[in-house]
N, C-alpha and C positions, 0 to 999 in steps of 0.2 A: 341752228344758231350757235353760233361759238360761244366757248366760257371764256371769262376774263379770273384769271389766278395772280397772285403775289406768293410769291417764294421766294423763301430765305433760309441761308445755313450758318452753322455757327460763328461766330466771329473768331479767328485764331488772333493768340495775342501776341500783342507788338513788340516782343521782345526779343524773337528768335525766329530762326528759319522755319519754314512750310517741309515737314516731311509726307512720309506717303505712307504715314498713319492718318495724316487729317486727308488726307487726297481720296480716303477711302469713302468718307462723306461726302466732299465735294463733289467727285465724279457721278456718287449713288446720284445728288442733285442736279447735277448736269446733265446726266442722261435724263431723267425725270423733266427738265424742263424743254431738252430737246426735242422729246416726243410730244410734249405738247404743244410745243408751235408746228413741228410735222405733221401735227391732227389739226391745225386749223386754229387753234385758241389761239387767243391773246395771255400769253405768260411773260411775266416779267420777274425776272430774278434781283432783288436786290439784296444786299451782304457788305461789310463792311473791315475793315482790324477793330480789335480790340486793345483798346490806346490807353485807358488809365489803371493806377493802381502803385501802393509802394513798389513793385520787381522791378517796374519801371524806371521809377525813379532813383530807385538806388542803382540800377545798372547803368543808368544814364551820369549820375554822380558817380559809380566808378571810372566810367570811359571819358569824363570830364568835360560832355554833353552838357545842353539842354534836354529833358526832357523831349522837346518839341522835337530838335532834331534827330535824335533817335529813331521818333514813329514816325517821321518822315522818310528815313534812310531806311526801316523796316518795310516800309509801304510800298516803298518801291521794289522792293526786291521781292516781297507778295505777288506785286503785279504781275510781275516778270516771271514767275514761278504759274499764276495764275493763265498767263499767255501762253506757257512752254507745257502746257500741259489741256489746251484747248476747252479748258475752261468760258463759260459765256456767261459770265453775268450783266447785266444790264446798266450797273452799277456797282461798283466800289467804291463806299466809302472809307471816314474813319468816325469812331466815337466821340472823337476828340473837337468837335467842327460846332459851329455856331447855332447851326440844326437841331444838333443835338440836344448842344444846353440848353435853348430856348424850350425845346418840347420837355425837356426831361422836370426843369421847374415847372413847366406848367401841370406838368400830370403830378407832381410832390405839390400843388397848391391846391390842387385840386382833391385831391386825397386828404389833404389839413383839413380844406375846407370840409366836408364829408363826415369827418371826424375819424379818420383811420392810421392819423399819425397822432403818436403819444410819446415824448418823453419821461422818463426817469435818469436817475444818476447810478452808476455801475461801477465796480472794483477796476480795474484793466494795468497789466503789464508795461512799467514806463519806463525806457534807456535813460537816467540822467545824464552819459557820456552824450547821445545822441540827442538830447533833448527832445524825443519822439516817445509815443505812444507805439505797443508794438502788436502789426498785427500778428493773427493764432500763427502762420509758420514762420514768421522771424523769430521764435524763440524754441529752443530745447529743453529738455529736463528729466526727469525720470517720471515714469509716469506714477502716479497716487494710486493706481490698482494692482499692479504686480511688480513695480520696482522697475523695468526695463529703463533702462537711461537712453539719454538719445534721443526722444522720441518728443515732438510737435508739440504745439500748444493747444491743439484739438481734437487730438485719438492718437492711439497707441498701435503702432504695426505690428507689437508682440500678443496683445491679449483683446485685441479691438475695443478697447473701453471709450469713450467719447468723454470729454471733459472741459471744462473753462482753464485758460490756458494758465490763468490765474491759482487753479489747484495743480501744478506741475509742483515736485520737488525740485528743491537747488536747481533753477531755473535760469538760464542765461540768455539772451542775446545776440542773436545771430547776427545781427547788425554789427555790434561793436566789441563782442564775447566778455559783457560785462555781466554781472548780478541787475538785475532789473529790479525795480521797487513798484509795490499797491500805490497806484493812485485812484481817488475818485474821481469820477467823468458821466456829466452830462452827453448822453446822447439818445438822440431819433429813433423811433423804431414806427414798423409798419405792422399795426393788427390786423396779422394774416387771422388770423381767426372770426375776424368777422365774416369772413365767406366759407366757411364749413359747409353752411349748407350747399352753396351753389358749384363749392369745388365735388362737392360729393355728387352730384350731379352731372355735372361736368365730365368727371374725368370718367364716370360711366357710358357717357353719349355716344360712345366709339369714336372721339376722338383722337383717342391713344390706343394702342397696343395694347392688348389683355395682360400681357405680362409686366408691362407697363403702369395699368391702372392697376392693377393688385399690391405693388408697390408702394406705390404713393396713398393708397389704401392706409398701410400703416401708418403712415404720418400723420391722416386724418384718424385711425382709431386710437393711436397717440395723443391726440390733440393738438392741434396748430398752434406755434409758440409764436410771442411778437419777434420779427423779423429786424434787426440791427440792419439799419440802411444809411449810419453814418461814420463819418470817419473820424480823425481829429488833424489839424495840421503839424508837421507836411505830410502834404497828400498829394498826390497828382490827380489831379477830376478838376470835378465841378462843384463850385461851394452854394453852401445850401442857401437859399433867401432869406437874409435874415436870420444868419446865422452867422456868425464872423468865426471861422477858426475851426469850421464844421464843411465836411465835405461829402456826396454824397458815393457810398460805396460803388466799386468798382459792376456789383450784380446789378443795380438799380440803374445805374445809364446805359448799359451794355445791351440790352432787348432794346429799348427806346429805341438805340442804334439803327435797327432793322425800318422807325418811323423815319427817321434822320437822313438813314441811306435812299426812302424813297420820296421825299419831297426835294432829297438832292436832285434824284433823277428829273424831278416834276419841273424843274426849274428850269430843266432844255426841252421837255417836250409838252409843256406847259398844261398840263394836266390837272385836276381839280385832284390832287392825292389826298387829302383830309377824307374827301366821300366815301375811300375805302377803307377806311379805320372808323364808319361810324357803323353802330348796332344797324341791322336789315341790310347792309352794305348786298351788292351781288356778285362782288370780287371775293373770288375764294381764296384765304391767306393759308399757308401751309410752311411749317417750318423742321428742317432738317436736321437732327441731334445726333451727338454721340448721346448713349447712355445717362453716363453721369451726371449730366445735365441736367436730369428729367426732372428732378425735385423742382427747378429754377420755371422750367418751361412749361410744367405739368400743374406747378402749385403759384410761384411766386407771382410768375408772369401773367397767369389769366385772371389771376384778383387784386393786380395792379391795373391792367386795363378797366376790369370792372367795376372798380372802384372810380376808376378816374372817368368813367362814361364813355369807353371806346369800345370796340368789338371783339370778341374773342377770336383764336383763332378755329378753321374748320378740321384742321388735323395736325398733328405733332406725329411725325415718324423718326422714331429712333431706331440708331443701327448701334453694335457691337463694336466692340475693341480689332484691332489689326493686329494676329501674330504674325511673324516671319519661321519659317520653318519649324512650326510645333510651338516657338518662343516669342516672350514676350519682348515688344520691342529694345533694343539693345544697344547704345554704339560700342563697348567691348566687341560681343559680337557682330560686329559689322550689320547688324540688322536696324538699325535707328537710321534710316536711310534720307536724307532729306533730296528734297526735289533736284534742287540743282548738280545732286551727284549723281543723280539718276538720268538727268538729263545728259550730262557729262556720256554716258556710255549706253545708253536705251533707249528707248522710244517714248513718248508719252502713250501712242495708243496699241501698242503692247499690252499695257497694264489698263488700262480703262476698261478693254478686252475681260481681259482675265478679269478683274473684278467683277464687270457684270456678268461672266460668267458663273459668279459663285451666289449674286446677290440674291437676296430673297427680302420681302415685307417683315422677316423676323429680327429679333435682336439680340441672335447667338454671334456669336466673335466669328471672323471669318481668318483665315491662313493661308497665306502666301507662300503658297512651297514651291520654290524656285525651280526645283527639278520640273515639276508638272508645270509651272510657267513658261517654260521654253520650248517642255511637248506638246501643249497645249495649243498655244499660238504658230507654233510652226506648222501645227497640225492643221486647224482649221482656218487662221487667216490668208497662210501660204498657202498652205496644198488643197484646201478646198473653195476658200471664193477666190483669189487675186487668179487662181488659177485657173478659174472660168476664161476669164479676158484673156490672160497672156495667150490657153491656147487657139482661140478665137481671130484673137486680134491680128495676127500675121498674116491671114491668110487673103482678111479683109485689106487689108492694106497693099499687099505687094498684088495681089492677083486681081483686085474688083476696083483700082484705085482709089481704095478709103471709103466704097461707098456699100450700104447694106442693101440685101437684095430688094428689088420692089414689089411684091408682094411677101404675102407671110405664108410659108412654106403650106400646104396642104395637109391637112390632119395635126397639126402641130396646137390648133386651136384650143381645146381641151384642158392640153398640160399646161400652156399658160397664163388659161384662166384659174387652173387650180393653184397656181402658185402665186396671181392676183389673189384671187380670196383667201390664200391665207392670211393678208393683210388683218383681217378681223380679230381672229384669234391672236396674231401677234402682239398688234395694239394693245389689245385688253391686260395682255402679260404686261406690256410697258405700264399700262395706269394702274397695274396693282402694285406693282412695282417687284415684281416677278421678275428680273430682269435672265434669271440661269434658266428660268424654263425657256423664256423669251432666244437666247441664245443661244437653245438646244432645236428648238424649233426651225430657226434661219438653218444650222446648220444642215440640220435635216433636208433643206430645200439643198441646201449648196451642194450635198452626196446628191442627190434627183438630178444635178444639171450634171456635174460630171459623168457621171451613170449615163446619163443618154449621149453625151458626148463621144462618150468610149464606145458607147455601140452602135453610134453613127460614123465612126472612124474616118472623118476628112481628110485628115492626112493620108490614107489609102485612097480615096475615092477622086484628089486632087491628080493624082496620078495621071485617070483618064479625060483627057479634054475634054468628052462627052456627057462628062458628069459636074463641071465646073459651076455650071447653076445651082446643081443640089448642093455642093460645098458652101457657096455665098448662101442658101436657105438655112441651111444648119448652123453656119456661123453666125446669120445671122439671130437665130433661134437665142443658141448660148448667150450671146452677148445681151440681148434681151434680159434671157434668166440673169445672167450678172447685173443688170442694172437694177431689177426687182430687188435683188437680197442686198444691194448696195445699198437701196432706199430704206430697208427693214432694218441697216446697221447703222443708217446717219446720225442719232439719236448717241449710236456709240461711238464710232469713227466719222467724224467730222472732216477729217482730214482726206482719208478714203473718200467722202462723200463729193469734198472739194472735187480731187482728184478723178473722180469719175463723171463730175458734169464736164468734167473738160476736157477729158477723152471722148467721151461719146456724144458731146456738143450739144448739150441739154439742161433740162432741169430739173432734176428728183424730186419729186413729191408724189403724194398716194393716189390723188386726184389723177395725176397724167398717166400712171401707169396702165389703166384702163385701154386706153391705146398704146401697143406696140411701134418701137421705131421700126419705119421699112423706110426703102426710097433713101434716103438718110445719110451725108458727108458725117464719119467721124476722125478723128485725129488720129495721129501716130500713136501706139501702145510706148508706155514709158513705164517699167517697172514701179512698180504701186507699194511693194512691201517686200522686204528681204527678211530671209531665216536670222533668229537670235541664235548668234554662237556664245554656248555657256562661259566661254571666256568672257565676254562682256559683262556678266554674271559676275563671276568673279572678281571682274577690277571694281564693281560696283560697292563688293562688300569689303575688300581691301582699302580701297579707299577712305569707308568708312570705319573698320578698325584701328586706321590711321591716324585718322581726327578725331577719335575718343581718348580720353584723358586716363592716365593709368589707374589701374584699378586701389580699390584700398581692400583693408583687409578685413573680414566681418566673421564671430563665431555665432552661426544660427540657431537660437533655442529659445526656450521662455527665459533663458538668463540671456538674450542676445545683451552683447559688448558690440561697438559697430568701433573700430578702430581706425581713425581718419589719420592718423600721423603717427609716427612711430613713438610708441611710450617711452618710461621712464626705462631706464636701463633697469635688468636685475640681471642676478648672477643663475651660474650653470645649476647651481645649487634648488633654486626656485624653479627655474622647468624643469630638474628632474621631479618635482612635486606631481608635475601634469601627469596625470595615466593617459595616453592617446590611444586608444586601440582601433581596430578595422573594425566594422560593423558592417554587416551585409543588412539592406533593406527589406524585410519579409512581410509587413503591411504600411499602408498610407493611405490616409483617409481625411478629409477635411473635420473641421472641428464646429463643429454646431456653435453660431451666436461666436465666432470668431471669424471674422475677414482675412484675417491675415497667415493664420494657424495652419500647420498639418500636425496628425497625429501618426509618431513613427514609431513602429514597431521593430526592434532594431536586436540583427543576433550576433551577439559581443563572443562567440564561444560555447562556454560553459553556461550563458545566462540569455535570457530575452531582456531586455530593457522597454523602458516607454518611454520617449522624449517629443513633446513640442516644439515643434520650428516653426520662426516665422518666416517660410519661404516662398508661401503658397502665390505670391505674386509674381514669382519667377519657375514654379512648377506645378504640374499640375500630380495627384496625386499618383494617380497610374504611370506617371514616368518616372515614377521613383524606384519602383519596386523593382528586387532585385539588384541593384546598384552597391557595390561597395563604396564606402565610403570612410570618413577618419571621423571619430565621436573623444569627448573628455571623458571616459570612465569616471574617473572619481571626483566628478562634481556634487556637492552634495546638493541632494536632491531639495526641487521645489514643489512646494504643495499649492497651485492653483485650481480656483473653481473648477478648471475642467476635469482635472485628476492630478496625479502629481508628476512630474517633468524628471527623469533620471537621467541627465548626462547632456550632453552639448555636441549635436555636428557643426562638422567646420565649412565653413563655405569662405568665398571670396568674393569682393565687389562693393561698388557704394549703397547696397539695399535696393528695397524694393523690388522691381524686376529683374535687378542688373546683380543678381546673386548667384554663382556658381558652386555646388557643391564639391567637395574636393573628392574626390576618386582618388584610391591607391592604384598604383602600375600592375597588370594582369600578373594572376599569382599569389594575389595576397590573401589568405583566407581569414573568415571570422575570429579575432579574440588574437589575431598577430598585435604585439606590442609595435607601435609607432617611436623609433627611435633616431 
């Protein structure tokens, strides 16, 4: 008896293009859902944009939009992105749609009703230029624990502190770069903490990821705080019932989405969708995360439903962060790739390929090392399966008129029942979601077919007219084995999959494999996949070094300064004050109870120094060491929680990931003066 599943992946937001950071989920859940309509289930994928929220609206109000048509003009260009990369969802919606609001009040009245929505009145950030309430990152400031300026109205990228954006020093407005004032404000919240118990529970069930529920663990041995789940206007959303001037945050309709997106669907295939969002439901729902999410989808999300008397879901799989060659994604360095530049000069299933060839059920970061991207796929989708058929396929064609032998060769029986029941073990790799073992295994079969091919050598044997049968038996042997490992990738290459029922005048599925094609018209061979020339490669990341914006200038330490525009003039007088000198890197190590933090051990010469950077989002420790680099010698020193900070490296870039450290030209050693 087949299963019936609902799957869903995160919503990307309507604000910007699809790169192939988020592609990296998408495809995990596409393959995921492929294999399970290849097993026979009833899988439906639904997914959606994520349409409300101030970035929205203010980007819409700079482009001199609506709103409205922005995530429309976004959606499409999703779609299109979503198409050109053989993506299958069932459904795309938006958040923004009448589904939405209708369910998302209902679950917010239902939760009143319950008693799990509580008002109180709160301090909050107000633009009087903008006549707006501001949310935590429209506003900057120095942060209240270590001084760093610059920095968010909800944690600090220098010392990880978390805070109310409300306690920022001389705090400004990112919106309008004015002084913002304390106002008081009425607003909503959701007492997450009435299900402690049941999230403790919960997230134990192995519905999550081990490293996942340990996580969210501290939250719960923290204590669950009430959840802010409204807004104030303007706001782009949905405003609350009975509420005038109150809208509801942008987390709180955003899940809903995923009920929205599939009663959208239930609307053409008229489906009773409510049954599957009620508790004992036998539709198993499963949803696709990055990471960072998890708190949302681990805590927020299953004690909103709970709350509101719908189902939980049966699994939450979260994957990792996407680097590009060691890095964290970049458009400086050409590495912040979005789809449509990748489509511009690649394949989609090139990299759906390579992804699953790396994927695993775990939720370590996976890297995209472009060198091994080009050997890899050249390696095994060229030279080992397209290359079953090409050499196969000629011989069938010009010599036996396109038709495969009529019996099945003698003795052949064996191998490819063995390479039939590998189906079993593969499967299972696809429902764990294993997918690199899963693609280490096919290839495995792909080296077995060439191997016998090569030592059944046709091309010799074609020679003698008297052996022309055993030719059409052999070929048509291989071409068999290519349609097996075709079927074993359709989950990944959809395209391939296309392209092979229609060569070999068929239908892929596990079921029909059982039987061998003999007797059998198939079609002319028409090349299936060509080699990646690393040129293409390269215009991919030129491209997007292109279209990133010039860098600004950042000095990284516990005193980081993030320099967005050129300062106040001084004279030659005042940089000579600066000591710069070369520091060689001789230890790096993260900083316990700091996110953002490295601890550098740095040798200036004559002296060892100790300096915190907040770099660690753009490096990992171990790629530091050794590294010359340019430090401020005589900064005076800062004495933070962790120890005290001696000096300033220099880096470059707008923060966060997109930070480069500056390296002196080969030659320079420790404790040279920077002049």
């Amino acid at each position: 008896m087949s299963r019936r599943l609902l799957v869903t992946s995160a919503l990307p937001y309507a604000n910007g293009p699809l790169h192939i950071g988020h592609l990296l989920e998408y495809i995990q859940c596409d393959i995921w859902v492929r294999y399970q309509r290849l097993a026979g289930n009833q899988c439906q994928w639904v997914w959606a944009d994520d349409a409300h929220g101030t970035p929205i609206m203010l980007r819409a109000e700079a482009e001199g939009i609506t709103p409205e048509a922005l995530i429309a003009r976004v959606k499409t260009e999703h779609e299109r992105d979503i198409a050109g990369f053989l993506l299958s969802p069932d459904n795309f919606h938006t958040t923004h749609s009448d589904e939405n609001c209708e369910i998302s009040r209902d679950i917010y009245q239902r939760l009143k009703a319950a008693g799990h929505i509580v008002t109180r009145t709160i301090s909050q950030l107000y633009d009087q230029e903008r006549d707006m309430f501001l949310p935590d990152r429209y506003v900057k400031g120095e942060c209240p624990n270590c001084g760093t300026e610059d920095q968010y109205g909800d944690n600090c990228e220098n010392c990880s502190a978390t805070y109310d954006a409300t306690d920022l020093v001389n705090p400004i407005s990112q919106v309008s770069g004015s002084a913002p004032v304390k106002r008081d404000s009425e607003q909503y919240f959701f007492a997450l903490g009435n299900f402690t118990a049941m999230l403790r529970e919960w997230t134990r069930s192995g519905t999550l990821q081990p490293e996942i529920a340990n996580k969210l663990n501290e939250w719960l041995e923290s204590g669950l705080q009430d959840w802010d789940i409204s807004r104030n206007a303007p706001y782009f959303g949905f405003e609350i019932p009975d509420a005038p001037g109150k809208y509801f945050y942008v987390w709180l309709d955003a899940p809903i989405g995923y009920m929205a997106s599939h009663r959208h669907l239930a609307e053409r295939t008229g489906e009773d969708w409510q049954a599957a969002w009620q508790p004992g439901s036998d539709v198993e729902l499963y949803h696709f995360i990055g990471k960072d999410i998890a708190n949302f989808h681990g805590l927020f999300w299953p004690a909103m439903l709970e709350g509101a008397g719908f189902r939980k879901p049966n699994g939450v799989f979260c994957h990792g962060f996407l680097t590009v060659d060691g890095q964290k994604m970049s458009k400086s360095r050409g590495t912040s790739i979005t789809v449509d530049t990748w489509l511009q000069h690649l394949d989609a299933e090139s990299l759906r390929y390579y992804f699953a060839a790396k994927l695993s059920p775990s939720v370590v970061d996976m890297n995209l090392n472009l060198d091994d991207y080009v050997t890899r796929v050249n390696a095994d989708l060229v030279g080992k399966v397209v290359n079953i058929a090409s050499r196969c396929a000629g011989f069938i064609t010009k010599r036996f008129d396109g038709r495969l032998a009529a019996v099945w060769p003698e003795g052949q029986r064996a191998d490819y029942e063995h390479l039939v029941g590998a189906r079993h073990m593969i499967m299972d790799y696809y429902e764990e979601r294993e997918f690199g073992k899963a693609m280490r295994e096919i290839m495995v079969l792909a080296e077995h077919a060439n191997t016998w091919i090569n030592d059944a050598e046709p091309w010799v044997l074609i020679k003698d007219p008297e052996r022309a049968a055993e030719v059409q038996g052999i070929c048509t042997v291989g071409l068999n084995y290519f349609r097996v490992i075709a079927t074993y990738l359709a989950p990944v290459l959809p395209e391939l999959a296309a392209k092979t029922e229609a060569f070999l005048n068929t239908r892929l599925s596990l079921k029909e494999l059982e039987t061998p094609l003999v007797d059998h018209a198939i079609e002319r061979y028409v090349p299936m996949m060509t080699r990646i020339d690393p040129v293409q490669v390269e215009k991919v990341l030129e491209a997007t070094r292109n279209a990133a914006p010039p860098p600004t200038v950042a000095l990284a330490s516990a005193n980081t300064l993030a320099v967005e525009a050129l300062s106040d003039e001084i004279t030659i007088e005042d940089f000579q004050k600066v000591d710069l000198r070369v520091a060689r890197i001789i230890e790096a190590k993260p900083v316990d109870g700091a996110d953002k933090l490295i601890e550098l051990t740095l040798d200036i010469g004559l002296e060892t120094r100790t300096v915190f950077a907040g770099i660690k989002a753009a490096y990992a420790p171990e790629d530091l060491v050794g590294r010359h680099t340019v430090m401020v010698a005589n900064l005076k020193p800062r004495k933070m929680r962790f120890g005290v900070s001696s000096g300033m490296v220099l880096a470059a870039g707008p923060g966060g990931s997109e930070l480069f450290v500056l390296t002196p030209d080969e030659g320079a050693t420790p404790g040279m003066r920077v002049k």
